[in-house]
BAFI-3210 file (N, C-alpha, C; in Angstrom, 3 decimals, decimal comma, padded with zeros to 6 digits):
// residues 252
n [1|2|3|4|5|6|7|8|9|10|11|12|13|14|15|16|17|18|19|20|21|22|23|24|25|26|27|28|29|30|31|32|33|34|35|36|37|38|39|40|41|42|43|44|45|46|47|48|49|50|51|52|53|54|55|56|57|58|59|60|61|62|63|64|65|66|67|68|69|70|71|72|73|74|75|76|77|78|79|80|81|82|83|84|85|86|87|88|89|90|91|92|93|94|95|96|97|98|99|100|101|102|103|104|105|106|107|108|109|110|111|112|113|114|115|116|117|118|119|120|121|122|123|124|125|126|127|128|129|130|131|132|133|134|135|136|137|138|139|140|141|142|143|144|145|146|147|148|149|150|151|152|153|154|155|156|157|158|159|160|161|162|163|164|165|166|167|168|169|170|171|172|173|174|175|176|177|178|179|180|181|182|183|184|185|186|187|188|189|190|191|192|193|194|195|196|197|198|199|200|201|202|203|204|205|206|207|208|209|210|211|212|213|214|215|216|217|218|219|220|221|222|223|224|225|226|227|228|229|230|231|232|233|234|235|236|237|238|239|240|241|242|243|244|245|246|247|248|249|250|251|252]
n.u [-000,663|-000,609|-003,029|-002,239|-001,314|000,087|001,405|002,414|005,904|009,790|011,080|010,462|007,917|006,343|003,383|001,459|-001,318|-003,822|-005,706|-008,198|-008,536|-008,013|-006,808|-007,754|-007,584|-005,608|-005,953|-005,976|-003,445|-002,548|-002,051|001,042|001,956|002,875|005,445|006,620|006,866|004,608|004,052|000,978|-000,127|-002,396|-002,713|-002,428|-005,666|-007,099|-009,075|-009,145|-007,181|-005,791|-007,290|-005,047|-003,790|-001,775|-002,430|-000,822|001,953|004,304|003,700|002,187|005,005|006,415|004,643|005,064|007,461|007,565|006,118|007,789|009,887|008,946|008,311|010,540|012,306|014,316|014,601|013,282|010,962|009,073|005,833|004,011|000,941|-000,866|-001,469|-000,083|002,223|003,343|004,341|005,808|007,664|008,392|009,082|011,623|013,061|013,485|013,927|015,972|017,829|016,651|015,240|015,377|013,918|011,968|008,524|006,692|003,293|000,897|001,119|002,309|004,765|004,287|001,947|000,558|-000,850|-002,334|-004,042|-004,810|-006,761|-008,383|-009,328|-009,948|-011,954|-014,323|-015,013|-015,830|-018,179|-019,606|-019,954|-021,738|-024,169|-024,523|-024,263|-021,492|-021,599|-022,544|-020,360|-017,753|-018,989|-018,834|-015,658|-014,862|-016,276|-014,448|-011,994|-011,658|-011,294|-013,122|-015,767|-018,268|-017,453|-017,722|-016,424|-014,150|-015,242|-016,861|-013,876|-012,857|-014,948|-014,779|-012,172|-012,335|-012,845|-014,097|-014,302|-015,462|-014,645|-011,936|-011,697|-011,358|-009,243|-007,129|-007,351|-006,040|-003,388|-001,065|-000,351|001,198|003,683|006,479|008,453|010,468|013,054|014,119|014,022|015,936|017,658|016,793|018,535|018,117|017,072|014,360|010,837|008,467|005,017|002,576|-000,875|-002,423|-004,938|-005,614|-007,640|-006,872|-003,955|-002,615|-000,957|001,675|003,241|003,989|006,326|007,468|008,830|010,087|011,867|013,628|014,472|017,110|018,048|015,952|013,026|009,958|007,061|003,911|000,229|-002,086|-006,093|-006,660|-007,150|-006,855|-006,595|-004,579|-003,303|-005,941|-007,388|-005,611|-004,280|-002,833|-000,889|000,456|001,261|002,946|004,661|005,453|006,864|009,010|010,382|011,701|013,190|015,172|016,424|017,291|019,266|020,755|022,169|023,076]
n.v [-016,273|-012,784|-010,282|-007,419|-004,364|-002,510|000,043|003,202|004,563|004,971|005,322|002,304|001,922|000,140|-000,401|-000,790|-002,036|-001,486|-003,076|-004,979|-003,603|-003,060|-002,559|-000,385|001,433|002,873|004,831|007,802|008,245|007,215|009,693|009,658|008,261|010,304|010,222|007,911|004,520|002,429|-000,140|-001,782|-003,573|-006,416|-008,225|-011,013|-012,805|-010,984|-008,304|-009,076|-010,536|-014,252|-016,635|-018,481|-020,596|-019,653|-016,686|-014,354|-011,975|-012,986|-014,350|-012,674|-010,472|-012,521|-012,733|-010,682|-010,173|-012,682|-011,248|-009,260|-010,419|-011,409|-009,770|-008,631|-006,988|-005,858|-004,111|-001,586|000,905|000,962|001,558|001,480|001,245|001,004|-002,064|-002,965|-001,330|-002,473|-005,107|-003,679|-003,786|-006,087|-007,067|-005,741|-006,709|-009,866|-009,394|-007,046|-006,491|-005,936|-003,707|-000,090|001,657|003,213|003,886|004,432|004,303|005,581|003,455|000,669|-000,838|-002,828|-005,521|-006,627|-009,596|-009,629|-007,496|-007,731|-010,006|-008,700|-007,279|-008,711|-010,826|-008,604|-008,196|-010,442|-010,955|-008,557|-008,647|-011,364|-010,144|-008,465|-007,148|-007,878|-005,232|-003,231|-003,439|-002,637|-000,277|000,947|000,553|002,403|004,667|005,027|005,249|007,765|011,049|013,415|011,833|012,888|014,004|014,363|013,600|012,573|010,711|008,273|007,922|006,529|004,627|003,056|002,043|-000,118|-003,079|-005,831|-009,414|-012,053|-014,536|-014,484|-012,340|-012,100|-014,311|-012,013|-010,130|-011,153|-011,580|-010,205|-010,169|-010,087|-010,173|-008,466|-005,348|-004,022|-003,642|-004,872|-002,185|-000,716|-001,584|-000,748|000,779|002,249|004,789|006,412|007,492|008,411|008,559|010,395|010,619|013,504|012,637|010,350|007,320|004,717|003,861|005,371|008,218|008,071|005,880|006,755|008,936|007,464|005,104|006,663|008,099|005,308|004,784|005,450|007,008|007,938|010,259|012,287|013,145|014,763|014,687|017,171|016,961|014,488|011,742|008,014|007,672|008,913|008,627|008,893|010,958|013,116|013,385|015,044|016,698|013,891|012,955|014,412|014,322|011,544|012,161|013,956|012,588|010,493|011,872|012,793|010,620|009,989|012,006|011,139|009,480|009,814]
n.w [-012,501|-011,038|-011,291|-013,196|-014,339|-016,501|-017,472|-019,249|-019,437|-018,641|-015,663|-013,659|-011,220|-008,746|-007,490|-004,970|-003,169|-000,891|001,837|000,575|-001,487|-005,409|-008,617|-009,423|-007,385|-007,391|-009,213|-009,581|-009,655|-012,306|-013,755|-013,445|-015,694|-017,897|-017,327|-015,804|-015,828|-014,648|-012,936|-011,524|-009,518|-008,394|-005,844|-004,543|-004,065|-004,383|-006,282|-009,357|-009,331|-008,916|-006,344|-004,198|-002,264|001,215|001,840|002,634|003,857|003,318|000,384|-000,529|-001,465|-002,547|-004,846|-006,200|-006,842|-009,150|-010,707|-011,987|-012,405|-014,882|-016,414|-016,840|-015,379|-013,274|-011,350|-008,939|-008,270|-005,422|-004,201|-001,448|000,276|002,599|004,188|001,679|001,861|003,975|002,535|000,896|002,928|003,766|000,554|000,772|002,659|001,860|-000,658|-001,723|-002,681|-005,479|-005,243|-005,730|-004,535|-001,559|-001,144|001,324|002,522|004,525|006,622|008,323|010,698|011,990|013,107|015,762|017,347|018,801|018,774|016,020|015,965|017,447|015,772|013,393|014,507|015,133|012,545|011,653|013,195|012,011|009,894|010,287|010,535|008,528|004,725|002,540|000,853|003,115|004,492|002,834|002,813|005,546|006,032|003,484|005,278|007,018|006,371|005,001|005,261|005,231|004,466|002,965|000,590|-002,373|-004,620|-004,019|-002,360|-004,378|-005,861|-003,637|-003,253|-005,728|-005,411|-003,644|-003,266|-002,193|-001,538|-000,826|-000,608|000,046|002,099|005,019|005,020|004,008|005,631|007,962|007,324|007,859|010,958|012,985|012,484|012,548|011,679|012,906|013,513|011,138|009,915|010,460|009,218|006,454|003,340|001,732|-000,304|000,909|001,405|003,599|003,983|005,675|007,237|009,085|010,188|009,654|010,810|011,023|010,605|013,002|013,272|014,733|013,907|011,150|012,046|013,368|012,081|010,533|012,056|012,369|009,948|008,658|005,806|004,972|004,082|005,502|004,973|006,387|005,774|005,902|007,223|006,214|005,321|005,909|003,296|001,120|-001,206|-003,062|-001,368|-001,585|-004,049|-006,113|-004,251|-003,858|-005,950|-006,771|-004,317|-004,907|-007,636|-007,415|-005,224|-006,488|-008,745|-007,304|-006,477|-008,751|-009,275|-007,655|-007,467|-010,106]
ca.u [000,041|-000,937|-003,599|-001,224|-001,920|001,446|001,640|003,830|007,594|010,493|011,553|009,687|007,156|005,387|002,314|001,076|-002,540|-003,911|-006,746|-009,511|-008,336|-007,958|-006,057|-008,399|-007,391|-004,011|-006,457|-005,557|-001,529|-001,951|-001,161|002,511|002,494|003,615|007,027|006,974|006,258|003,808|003,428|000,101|-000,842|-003,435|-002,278|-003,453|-007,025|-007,779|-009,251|-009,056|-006,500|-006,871|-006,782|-004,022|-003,061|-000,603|-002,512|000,294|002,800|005,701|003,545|002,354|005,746|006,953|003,841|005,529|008,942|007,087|005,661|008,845|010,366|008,295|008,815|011,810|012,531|015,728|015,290|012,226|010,907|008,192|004,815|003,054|-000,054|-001,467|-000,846|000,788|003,597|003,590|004,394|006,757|008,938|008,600|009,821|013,305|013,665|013,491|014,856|016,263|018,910|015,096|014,426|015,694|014,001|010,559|007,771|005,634|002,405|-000,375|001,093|002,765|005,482|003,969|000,259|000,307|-001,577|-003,873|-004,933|-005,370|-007,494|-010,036|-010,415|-010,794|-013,550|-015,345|-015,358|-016,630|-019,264|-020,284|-020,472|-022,644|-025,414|-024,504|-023,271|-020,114|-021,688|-022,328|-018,756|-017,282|-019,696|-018,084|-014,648|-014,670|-016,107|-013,477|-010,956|-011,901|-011,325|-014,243|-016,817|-018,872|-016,655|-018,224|-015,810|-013,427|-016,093|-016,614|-013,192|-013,123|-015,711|-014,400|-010,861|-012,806|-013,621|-014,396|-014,230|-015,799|-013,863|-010,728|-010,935|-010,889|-007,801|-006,535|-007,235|-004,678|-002,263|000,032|-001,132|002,713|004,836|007,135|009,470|011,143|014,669|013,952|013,733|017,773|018,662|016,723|019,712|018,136|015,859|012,845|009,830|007,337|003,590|001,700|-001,619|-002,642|-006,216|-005,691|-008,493|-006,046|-002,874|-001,729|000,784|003,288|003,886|005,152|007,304|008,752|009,878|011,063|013,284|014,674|015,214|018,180|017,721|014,307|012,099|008,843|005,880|002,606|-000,804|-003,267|-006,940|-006,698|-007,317|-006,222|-006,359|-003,643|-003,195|-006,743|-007,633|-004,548|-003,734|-001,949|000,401|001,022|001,771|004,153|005,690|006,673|008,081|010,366|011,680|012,263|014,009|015,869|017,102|018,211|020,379|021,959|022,740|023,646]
ca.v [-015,023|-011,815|-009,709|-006,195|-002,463|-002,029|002,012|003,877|004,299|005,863|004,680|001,609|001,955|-000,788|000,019|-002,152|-001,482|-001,959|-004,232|-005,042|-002,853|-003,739|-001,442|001,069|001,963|003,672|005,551|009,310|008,297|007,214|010,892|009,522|007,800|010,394|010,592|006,733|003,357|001,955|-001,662|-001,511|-004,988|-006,780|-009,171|-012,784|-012,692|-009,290|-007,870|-010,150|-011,901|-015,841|-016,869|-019,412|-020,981|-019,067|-015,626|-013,982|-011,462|-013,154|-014,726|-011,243|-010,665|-013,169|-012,996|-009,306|-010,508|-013,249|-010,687|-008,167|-011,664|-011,909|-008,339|-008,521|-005,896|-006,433|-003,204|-000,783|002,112|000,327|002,438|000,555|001,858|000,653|-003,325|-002,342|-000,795|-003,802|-005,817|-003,315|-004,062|-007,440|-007,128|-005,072|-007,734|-010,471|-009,214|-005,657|-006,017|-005,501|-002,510|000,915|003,072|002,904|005,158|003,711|005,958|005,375|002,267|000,628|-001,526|-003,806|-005,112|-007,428|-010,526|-009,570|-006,367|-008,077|-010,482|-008,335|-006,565|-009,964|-010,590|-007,431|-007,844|-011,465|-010,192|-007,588|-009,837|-012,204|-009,509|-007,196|-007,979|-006,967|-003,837|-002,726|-003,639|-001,990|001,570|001,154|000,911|003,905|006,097|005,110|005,602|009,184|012,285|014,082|010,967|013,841|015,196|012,544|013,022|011,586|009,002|007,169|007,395|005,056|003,040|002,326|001,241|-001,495|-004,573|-006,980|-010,717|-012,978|-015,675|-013,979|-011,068|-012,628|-014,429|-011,010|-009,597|-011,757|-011,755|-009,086|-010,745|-010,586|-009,582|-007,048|-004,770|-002,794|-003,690|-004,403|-000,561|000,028|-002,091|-000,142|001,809|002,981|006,498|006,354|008,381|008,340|009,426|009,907|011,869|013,061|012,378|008,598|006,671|003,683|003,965|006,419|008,683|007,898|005,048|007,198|009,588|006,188|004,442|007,853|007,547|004,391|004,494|006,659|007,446|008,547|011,848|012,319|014,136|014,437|015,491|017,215|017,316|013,787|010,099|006,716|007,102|009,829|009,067|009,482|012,102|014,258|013,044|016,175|016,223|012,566|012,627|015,577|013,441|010,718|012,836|014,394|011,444|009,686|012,764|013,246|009,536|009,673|012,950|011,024|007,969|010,381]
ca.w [-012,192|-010,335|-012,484|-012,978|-015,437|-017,122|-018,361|-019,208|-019,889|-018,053|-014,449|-013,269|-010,422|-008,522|-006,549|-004,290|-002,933|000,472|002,212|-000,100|-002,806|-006,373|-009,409|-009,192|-005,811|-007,745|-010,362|-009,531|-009,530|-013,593|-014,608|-013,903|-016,565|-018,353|-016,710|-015,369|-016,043|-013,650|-012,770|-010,897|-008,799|-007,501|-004,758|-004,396|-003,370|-004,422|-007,421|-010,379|-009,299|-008,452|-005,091|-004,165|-000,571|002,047|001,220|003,626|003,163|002,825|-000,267|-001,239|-001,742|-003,781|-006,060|-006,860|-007,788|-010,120|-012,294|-012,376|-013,379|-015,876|-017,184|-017,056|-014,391|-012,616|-010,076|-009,156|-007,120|-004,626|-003,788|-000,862|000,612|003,992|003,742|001,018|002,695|004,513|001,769|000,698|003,647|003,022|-000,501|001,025|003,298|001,480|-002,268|-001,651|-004,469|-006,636|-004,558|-005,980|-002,981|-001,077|-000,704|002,574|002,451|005,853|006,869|010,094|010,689|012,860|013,486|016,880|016,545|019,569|017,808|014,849|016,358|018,158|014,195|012,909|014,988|015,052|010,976|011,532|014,173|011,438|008,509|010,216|010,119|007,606|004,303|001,967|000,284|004,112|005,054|002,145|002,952|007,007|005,619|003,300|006,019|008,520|006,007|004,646|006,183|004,676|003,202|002,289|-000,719|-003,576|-005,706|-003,436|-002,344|-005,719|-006,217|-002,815|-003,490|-006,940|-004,851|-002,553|-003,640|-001,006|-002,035|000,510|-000,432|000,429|002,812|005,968|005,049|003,964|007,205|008,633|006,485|008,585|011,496|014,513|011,748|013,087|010,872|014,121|014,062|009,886|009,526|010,993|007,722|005,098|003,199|-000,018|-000,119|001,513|001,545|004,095|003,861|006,913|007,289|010,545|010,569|009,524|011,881|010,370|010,637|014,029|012,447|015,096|012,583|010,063|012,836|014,089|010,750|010,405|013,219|012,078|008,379|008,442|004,448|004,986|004,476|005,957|004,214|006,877|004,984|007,149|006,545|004,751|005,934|005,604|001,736|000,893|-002,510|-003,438|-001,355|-001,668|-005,291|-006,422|-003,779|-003,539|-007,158|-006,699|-004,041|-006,000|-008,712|-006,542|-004,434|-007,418|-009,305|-006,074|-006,280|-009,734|-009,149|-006,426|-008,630|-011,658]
c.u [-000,958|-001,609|-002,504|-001,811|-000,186|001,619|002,362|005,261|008,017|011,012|010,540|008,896|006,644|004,436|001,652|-000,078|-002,752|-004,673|-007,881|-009,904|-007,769|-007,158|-006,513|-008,004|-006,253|-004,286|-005,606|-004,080|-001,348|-001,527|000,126|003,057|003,059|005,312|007,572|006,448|005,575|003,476|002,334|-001,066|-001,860|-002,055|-003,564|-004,715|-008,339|-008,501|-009,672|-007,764|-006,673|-006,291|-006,325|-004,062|-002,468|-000,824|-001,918|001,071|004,181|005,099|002,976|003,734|006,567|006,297|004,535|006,876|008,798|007,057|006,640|009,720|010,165|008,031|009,877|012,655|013,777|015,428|013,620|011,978|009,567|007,168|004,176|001,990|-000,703|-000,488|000,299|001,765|003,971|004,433|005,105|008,285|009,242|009,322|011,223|013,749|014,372|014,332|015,074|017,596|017,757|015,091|015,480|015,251|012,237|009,904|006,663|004,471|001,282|-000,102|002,152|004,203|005,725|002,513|000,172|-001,056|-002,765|-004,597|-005,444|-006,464|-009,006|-010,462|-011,118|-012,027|-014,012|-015,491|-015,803|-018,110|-020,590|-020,881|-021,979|-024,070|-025,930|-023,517|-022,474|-020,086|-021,818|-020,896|-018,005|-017,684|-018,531|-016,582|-014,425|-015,041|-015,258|-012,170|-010,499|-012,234|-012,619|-015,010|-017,879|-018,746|-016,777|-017,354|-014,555|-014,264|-016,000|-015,135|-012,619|-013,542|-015,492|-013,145|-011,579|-013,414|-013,292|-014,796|-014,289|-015,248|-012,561|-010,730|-011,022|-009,537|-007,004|-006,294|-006,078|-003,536|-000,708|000,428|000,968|003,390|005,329|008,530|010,645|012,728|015,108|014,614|015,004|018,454|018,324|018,049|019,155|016,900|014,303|011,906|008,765|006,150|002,702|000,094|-002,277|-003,728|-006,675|-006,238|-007,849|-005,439|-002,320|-000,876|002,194|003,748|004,674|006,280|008,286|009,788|010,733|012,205|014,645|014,945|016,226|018,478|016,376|013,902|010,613|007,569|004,517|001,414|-001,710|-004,618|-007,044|-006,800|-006,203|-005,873|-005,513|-003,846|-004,164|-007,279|-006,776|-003,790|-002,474|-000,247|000,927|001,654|003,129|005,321|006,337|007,414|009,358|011,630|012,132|013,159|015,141|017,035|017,962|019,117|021,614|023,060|023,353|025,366]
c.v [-013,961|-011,115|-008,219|-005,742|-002,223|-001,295|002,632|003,555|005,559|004,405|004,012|001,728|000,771|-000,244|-001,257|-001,655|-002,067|-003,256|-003,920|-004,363|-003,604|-002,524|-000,161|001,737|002,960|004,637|006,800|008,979|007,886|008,547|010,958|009,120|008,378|010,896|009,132|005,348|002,490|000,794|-001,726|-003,109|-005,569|-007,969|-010,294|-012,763|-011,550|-009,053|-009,312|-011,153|-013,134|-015,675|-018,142|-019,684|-019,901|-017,573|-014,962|-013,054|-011,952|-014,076|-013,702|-010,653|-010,798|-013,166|-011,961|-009,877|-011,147|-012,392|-009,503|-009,487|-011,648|-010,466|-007,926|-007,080|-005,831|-005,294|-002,287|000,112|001,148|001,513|001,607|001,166|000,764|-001,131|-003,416|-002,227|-001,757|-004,782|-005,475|-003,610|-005,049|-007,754|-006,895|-005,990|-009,093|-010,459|-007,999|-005,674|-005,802|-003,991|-001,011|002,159|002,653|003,982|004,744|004,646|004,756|003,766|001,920|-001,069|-002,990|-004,051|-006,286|-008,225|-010,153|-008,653|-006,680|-009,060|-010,051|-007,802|-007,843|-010,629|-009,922|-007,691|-009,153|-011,388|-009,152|-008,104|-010,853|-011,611|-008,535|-007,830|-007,209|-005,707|-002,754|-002,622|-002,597|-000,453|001,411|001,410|002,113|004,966|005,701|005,581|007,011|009,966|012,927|013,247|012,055|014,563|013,739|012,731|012,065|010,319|007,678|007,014|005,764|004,382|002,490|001,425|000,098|-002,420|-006,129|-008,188|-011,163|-013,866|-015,563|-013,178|-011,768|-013,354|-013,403|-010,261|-010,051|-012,107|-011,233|-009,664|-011,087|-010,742|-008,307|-006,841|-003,897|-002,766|-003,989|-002,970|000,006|-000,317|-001,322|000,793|002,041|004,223|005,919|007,192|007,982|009,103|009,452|010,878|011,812|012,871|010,930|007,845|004,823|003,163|005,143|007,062|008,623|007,135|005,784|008,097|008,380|005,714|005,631|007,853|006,905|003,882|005,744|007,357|007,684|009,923|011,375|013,012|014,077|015,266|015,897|017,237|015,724|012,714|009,226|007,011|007,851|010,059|009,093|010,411|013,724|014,082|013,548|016,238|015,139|012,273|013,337|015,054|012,577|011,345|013,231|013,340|011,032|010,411|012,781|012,102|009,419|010,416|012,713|009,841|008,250|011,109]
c.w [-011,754|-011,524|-011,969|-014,634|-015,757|-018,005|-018,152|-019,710|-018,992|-016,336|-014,094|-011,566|-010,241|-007,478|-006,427|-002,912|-001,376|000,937|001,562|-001,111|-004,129|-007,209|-009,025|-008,460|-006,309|-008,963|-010,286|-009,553|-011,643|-014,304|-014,785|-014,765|-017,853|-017,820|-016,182|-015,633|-014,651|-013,687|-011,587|-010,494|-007,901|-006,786|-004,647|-003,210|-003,555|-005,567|-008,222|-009,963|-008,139|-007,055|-004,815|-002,664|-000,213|001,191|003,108|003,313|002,505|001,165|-001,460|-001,816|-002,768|-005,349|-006,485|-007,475|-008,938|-011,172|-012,647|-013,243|-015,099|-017,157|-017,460|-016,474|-013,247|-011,282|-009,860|-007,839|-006,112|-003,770|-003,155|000,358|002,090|004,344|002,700|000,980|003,514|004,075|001,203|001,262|003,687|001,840|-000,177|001,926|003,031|-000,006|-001,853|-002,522|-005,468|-006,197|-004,798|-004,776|-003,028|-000,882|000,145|002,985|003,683|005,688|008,285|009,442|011,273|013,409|014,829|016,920|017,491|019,141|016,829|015,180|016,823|016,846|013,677|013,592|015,234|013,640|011,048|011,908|013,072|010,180|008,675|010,043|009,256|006,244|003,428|001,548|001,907|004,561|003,951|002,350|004,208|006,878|004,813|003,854|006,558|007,451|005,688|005,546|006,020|003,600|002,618|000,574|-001,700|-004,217|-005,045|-002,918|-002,845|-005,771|-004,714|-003,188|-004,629|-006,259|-004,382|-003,315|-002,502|-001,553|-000,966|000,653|-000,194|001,578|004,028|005,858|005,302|004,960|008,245|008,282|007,053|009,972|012,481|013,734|011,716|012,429|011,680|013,631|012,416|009,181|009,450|010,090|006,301|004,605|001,642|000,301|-000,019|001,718|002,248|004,436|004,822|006,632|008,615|010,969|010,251|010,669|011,567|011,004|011,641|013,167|013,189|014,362|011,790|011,317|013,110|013,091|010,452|011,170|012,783|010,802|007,854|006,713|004,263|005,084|004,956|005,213|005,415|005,672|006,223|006,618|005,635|005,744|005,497|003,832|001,188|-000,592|-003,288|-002,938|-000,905|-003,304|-005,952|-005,628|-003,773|-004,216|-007,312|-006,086|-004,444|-006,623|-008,272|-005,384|-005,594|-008,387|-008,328|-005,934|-007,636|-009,690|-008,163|-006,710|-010,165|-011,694]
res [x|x|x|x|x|x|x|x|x|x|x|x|x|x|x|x|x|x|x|x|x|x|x|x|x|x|x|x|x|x|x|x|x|x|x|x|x|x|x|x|x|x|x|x|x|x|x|x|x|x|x|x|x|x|x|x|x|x|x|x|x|x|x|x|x|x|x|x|x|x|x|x|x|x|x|x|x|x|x|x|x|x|x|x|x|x|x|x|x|x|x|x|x|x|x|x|x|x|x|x|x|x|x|x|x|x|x|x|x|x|x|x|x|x|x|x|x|x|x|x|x|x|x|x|x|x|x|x|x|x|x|x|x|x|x|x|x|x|x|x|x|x|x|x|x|x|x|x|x|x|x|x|x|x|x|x|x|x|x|x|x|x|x|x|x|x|x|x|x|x|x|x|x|x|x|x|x|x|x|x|x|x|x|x|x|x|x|x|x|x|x|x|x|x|x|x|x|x|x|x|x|x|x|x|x|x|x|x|x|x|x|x|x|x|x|x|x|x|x|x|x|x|x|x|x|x|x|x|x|x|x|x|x|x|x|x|x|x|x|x|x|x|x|x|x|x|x|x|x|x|x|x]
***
């Protein structure tokens, strides 16, 4: 089973981390725990947890339903962060009687296999002469708006953990899986997180899903990168509270 941080009490949360991130990556969001119960997952390959065959989303996925299984979780709010969010839409696709409402923060709906291709070899290219602790520095500057501001730094470089024996899989995991016409079926409250200086994730991504998840709000951050919910914490945290207050008053 999937290694997972299970804190808290109140309305169940799942967070579901990006590429090459591990728990940590969801540190600054445990202050919810006093108001929510947080199920906080590694994904197969990642972190501590083992690595298995068919590391994919539609296997990302399923590993999540396993351990709500296994908690005995019948329904939940879904926090998915870059890949993440990926894997989120995957989950509503696939089980969306689980899925209580989504919160899709700096992530896309679609990664085209030729794009994904030229990354996957530029990160092969880079590997062969540079090795993971380099790869891991290159990724948290591209992700951060301001790598300068250490306290947001460390809390990056505590998120990344690069596993050689996995991340290239991981890299392709998304890999001409397209959510477009997906997006016109979501029907439960949606929150989307964009920020507009994401060297990532374009923010037309979030404007678009916006578009087409007709139960959707938008939030942009400015001033902030790929990583939102560590280097906007405060608000990000604020945001949850409020979609998820917002959803129970609508269900009360």
């Amino acid at each position: 089973m999937l290694n997972y941080l299970d804190v808290g009490t109140g309305e169940e949360i799942v967070f579901i981390h990006g590429l090459g991130n591990r728990i940590q990556a969801w540190a600054p969001q445990l202050e919810l725990t006093t108001q929510y119960r947080l199920i906080i997952i590694e994904l197969r390959g990642h972190g501590d947890s083992p690595e298995k065959e068919n590391i994919n989303v539609e296997f990302f996925a399923k590993d999540i339903i396993e351990v709500l299984d296994y908690l005995n979780i019948e329904k939940a709010h879904f926090v998915g962060l870059s890949l993440g969010g990926i894997v989120a839409l995957e989950i509503c696709k696939r089980f969306k009687k689980r899925v209580k409402s989504l919160i899709l923060c700096n992530t896309t709906y679609y990664i085209p296999t030729l794009l994904g291709n030229i990354t996957l070899e530029k990160t092969k290219r880079f590997l062969k002469k540079s090795s993971l602790e380099q790869l891991n520095e290159r990724l948290i500057k591209k992700c951060l708006y301001n790598p300068e501001e250490q306290k947001v730094y460390e809390l990056a470089k505590n998120a990344f953990h690069i596993r050689e024996d996995t991340y290239l899989k991981s890299v392709q995991s998304a890999f001409g899986r397209n959510y477009f016409y997906d997006l016109l079926t979501i029907n439960v409250p949606t929150l989307i997180i964009g920020s507009l200086e994401d060297k990532v994730v374009p923010i037309q991504n979030a404007y678009l899903m916006h578009y087409m998840i007709k139960s959707s709000n938008l939030i942009i951050f400015e001033n902030t990168g790929h990583l939102s919910n560590i280097e906007r914490p405060e608000l990000f945290n604020l945001a949850i509270a409020q979609h998820i207050k917002q959803f129970q008053n609508k269900v009360s």
